[in-house]
N, C-alpha and C positions, 0 to 999 in steps of 0.2 A: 500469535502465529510463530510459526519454527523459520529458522532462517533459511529451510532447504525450499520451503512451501513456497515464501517469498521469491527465489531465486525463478521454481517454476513459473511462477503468474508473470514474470519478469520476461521469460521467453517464449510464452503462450501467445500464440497469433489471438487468443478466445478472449473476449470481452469479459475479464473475471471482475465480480465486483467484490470490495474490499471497502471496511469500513474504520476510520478511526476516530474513535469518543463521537458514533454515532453519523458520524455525517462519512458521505461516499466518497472515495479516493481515489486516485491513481496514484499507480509507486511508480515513481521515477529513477530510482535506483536503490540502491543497497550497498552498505558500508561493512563488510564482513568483520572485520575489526572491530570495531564500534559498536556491533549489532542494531545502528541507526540505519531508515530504510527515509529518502529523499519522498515526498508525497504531496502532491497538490489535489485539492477540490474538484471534483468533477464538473461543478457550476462554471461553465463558458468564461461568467463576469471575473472569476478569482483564480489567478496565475501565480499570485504565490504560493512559494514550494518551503517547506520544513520540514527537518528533521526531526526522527520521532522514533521512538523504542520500536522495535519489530514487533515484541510480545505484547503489544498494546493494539496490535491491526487485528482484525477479526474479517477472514471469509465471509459475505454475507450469502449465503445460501438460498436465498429468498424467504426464507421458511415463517 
């Protein structure tokens, strides 16, 4: 994913889902610098958050 794409989902009221190495995520921020994007589990049980390449997140589209 592009770091502008990210920036959008970031300010989007819209429930985008976003996936990284296959499991569902929310981005909790974004490191412009760094092009590291903050990301936790969408799974209730799992609150921890990591850092993780931007270019590694994939829009899941439903498809």
């Amino acid at each position: 994913m592009e770091l502008k794409r990210v920036k959008q989902i970031l300010s989007s009221p819209a429930d985008i889902k976003v996936l990284y190495e296959g499991t569902s995520v929310w981005i909790d921020g974004v490191d412009e610098n760094t092009k590291l994007a903050t990301v936790h589990a969408r799974n209730p049980l799992l609150e921890e958050r990591t850092q993780v390449p931007i270019k590694d997140l994939i829009e899941d589209d439903g498809a």
